[in-house]
C-alpha positions in Angstrom: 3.0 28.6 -15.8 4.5 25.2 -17.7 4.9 22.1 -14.8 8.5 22.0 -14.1 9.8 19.0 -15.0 11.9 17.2 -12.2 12.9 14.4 -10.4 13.5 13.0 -6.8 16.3 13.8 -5.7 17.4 10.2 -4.1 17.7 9.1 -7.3 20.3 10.4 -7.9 22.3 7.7 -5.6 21.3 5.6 -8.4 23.4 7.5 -10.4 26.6 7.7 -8.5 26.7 4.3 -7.5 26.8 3.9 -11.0 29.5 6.3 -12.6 31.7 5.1 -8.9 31.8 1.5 -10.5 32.8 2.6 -14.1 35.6 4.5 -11.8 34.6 8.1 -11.7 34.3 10.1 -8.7 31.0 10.5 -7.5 32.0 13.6 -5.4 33.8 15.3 -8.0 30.9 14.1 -10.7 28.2 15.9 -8.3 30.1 19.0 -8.4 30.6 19.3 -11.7 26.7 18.9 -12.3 26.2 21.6 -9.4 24.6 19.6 -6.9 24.7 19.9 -3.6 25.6 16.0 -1.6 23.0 17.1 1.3 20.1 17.4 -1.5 20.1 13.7 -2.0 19.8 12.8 1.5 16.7 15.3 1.8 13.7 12.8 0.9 11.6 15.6 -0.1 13.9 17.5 -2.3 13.8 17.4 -6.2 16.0 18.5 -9.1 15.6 19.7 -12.4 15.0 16.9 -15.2 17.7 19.1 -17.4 20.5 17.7 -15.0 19.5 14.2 -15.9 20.8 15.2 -19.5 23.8 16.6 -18.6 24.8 13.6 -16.2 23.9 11.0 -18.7 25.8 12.7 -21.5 28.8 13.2 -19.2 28.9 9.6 -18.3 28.8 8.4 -21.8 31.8 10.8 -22.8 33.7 9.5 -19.7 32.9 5.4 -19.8 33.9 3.7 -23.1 31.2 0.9 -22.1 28.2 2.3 -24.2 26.4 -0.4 -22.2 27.4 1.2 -18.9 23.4 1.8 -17.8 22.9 -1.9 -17.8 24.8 -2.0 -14.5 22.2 0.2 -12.6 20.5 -2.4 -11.7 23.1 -3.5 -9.3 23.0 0.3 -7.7 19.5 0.8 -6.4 18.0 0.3 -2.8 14.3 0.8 -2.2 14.7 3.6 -0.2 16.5 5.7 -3.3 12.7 5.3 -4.5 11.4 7.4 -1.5 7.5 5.7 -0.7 7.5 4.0 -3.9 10.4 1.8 -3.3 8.4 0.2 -0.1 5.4 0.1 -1.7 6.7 -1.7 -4.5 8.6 -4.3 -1.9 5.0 -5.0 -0.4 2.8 -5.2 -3.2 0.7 -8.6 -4.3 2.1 -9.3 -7.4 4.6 -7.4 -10.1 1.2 -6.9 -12.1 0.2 -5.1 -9.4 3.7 -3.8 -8.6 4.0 -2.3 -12.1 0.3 -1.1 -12.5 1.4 0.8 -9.3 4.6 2.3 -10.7 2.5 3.3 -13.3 -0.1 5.3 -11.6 2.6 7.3 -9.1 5.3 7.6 -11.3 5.2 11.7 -11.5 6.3 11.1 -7.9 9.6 10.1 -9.1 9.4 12.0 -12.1 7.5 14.1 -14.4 9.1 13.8 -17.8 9.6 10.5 -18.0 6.2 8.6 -18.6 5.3 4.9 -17.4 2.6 2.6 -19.1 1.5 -1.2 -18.4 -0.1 -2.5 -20.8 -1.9 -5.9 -20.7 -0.7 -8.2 -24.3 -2.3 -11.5 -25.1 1.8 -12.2 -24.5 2.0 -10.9 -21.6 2.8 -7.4 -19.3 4.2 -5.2 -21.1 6.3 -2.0 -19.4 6.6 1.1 -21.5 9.0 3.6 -20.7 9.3 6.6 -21.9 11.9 9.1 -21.1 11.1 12.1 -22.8 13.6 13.0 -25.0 12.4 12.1 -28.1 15.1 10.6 -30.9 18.7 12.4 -28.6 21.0 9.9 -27.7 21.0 10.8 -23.9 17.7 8.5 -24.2 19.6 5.1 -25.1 21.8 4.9 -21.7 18.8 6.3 -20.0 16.3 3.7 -21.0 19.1 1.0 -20.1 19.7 3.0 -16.7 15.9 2.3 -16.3 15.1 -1.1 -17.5 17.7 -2.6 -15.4 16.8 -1.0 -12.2 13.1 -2.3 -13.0 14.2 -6.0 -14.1 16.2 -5.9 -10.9 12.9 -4.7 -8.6 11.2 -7.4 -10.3 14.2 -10.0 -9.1 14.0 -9.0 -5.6 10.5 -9.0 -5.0 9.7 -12.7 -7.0 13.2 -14.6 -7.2 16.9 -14.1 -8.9 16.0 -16.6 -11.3 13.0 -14.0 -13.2 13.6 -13.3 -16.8 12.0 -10.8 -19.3 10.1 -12.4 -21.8 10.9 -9.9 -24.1 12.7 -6.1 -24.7 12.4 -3.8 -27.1 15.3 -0.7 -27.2 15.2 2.2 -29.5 19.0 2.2 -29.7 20.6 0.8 -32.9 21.8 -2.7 -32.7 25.4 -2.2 -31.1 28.6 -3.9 -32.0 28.3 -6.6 -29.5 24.7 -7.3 -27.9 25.7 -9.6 -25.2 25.2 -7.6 -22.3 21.5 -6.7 -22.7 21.0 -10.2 -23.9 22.5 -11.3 -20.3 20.8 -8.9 -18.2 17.6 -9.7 -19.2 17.9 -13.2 -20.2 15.6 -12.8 -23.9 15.7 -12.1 -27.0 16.4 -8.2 -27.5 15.0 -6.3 -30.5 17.3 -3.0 -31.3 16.2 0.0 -33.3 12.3 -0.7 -31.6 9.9 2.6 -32.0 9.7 2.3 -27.9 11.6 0.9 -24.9 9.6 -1.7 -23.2 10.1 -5.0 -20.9 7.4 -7.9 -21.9 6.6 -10.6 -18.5 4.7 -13.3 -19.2 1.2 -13.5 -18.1 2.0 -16.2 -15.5 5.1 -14.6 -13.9 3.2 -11.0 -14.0 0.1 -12.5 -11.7 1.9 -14.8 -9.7 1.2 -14.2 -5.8 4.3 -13.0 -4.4 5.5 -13.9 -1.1 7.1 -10.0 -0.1 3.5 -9.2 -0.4 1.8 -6.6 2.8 -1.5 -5.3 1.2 -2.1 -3.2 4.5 1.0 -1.4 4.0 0.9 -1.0 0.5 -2.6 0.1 0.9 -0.7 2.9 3.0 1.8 3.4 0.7 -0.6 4.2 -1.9 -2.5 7.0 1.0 0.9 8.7 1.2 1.9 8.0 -2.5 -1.5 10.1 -3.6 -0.8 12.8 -1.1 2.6 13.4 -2.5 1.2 13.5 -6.4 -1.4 16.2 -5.0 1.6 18.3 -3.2 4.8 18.4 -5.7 2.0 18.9 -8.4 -0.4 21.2 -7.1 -1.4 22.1 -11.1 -1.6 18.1 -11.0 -5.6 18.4 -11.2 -6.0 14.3 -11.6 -3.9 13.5 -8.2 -5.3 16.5 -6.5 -8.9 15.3 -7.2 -8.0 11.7 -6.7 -6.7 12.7 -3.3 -10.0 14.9 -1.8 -12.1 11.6 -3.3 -9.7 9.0 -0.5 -10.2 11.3 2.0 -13.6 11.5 1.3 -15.2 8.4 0.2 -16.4 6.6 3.2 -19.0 9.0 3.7 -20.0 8.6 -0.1 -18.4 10.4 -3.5 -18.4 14.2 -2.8 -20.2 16.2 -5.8 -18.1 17.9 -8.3 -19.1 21.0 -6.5 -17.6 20.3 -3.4 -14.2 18.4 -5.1 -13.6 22.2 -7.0 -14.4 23.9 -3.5 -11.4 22.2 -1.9 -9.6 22.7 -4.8 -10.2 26.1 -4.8 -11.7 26.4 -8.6 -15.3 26.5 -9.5 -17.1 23.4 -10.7 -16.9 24.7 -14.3 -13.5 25.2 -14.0 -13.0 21.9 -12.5 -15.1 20.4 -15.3 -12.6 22.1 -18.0 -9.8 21.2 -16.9 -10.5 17.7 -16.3 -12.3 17.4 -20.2 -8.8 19.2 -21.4 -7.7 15.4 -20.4 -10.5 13.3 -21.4 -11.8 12.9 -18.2 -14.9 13.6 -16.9 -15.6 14.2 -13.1 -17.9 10.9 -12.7 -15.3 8.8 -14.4 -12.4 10.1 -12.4 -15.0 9.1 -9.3 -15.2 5.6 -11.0 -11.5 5.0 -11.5 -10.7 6.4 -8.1 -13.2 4.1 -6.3 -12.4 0.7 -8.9 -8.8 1.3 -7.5 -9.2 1.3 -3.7 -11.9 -1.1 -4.5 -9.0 -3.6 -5.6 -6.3 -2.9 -2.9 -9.2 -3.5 -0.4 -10.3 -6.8 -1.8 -6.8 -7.7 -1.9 -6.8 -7.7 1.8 -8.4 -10.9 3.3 -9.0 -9.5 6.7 -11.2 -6.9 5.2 -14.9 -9.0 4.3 -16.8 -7.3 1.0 -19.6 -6.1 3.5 -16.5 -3.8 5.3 -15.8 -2.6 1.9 -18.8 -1.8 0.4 -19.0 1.0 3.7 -15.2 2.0 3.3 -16.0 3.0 -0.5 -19.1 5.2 0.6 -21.6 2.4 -0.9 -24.9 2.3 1.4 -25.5 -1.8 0.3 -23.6 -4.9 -1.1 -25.9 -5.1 -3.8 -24.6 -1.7 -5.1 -21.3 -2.2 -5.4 -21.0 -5.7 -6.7 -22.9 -3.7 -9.7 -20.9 -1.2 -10.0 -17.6 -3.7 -9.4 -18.6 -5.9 -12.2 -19.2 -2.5 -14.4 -15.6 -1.6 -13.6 -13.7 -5.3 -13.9 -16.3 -7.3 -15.8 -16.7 -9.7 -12.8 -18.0 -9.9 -9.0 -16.1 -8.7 -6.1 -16.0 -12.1 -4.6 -14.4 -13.3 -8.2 -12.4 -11.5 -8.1 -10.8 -12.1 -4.6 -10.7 -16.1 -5.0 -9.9 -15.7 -8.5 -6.2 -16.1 -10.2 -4.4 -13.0 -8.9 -4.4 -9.5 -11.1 
């Protein structure tokens, strides 16, 4: 069966704070879409990705502002993101923050896609909404950029800019509201959407920052992937290697046994993606390696044991395979 394609469900608050301060009802504009009020207070419920369409494309009928997305921004609370919104608060920098976003993202939704992407310039932040060339994309990519330069205000200061942005949408009429909100120059009619941070804002230590909760975060983040998308054979794996890794890498075998597939099966699905089981190991280990090294109370001795390594010398090897440098460089070194 094709993955349905959905999205969380407290989202959605996003979206009627929204259309309330362009002056529609929020009540009547649920209705009209067919959705229950008590869905969005469930945190584990999620709605079709076909009802984003529909809202977005009522709203621009309804609000002559075609810039009306821009003002999401001012509409989102952390908690609308369900885990991710906290573990976004308490990660170490927006690098990290959006390199985060990136990895869990199906959790918020599975049509849209998320890519960081590391520029001589800068950070850039793909987004990609999924509908291809439709219109309903332009106030969606605006709906999302905004909330994003917003989370990025919060967590390192008011005063943050983009360096750059990039918008599919034709140039409109008058420009001045993106070129406000994100405080750069703006290129219209772009082949993606994308927000640019420079290099030094991007890695900049930021003082919201909890690595042992966001280290938690990211536990309950990677059980969630493995349980809305149980065909989700990436998150699924990733999340027997967590539980498993202390105790050193399971073998594929053992991975496909508690995913209830054989190893060949396992094997197939995962070189469908590109992936092969080792390098799913290696990315899966690199990871936790990093959230654990960004924790000062844990010493590199504690987490050469925690990722199943049985000496130090081992995993600064296979550290500086993954990263190009040393564990201990890359602790003391400029943050990442």
């Amino acid at each position: 069966m094709p993955k349905l394609e959905s999205t969380l469900a407290s989202l959605w608050l996003i979206v009627l704070r929204l259309v309330e301060l362009h002056g529609i009802d929020p009540q009547r504009f649920l209705h009209e879409l067919g959705i229950r009020p008590e869905t969005l207070r469930d945190v584990h419920a999620r709605l079709p990705s076909r009802l984003a369409d529909v809202a977005f494309a009522k709203a621009a009928a309804q609000i002559p502002d075609p810039a009306f997305g821009l003002r999401a921004g001012e509409c989102w609370h952390p908690s609308n993101l369900g885990t991710m919104g906290y573990a976004w608060l308490s990660s170490r920098t927006l690098h990290t923050g959006l390199k985060r976003l990136e990895r869990f993202s199906c959790v918020l939704g599975n049509r849209a896609t998320y890519r960081c992407v590391d520029e001589a310039a800068g950070i850039r932040f793909l987004f990609d909404h999924g509908r291809k060339d439709a219109k309903v994309g332009y106030p969606m990519a605006d709906f999302t950029l905004s909330v994003l330069i917003d989370m990025c205000r919060t967590n390192f200061g008011s005063k943050l800019n983009a360096a750059a942005l990039r918008l599919r949408r034709p140039q409109p009429d008058d420009p001045r509201a993106w070129l406000e909100l994100f405080g750069c120059d703006v290129q219209f009619g772009a082949a993606e959407d994308s927000l640019l941070l420079d290099r030094e804002t991007a890695d900049m230590p930021l003082p919201s920052a909890n690595i042992p909760l966001a280290n938690t975060f990211d536990r309950i983040l990677t059980e969630q992937l493995a349980c809305f998308f149980d065909d989700d054979v990436v998150s699924r794996c990733k999340a027997h290697l967590l539980r498993q890794l202390t105790s050193g890498p399971p073998s594929a075998q053992e991975t496909a046994k508690d995913l209830g597939m054989s190893q060949r099966t396992l094997q197939r699905r995962l070189g469908e993606l590109g992936l092969t089981y080792q390098r799913l190991c290696d990315e899966t280990r690199h990871e936790l390696a990093r959230r654990y090294l960004d924790d000062s109370r844990k010493s590199v001795t504690e987490v050469t044991f925690l990722l199943g390594f049985s000496e130090q010398s081992a995993f600064t090897r296979a550290f500086r395979r993954w990263s190009g440098m040393s564990p201990s460089a890359y602790r003391y070194g400029p943050a990442a």
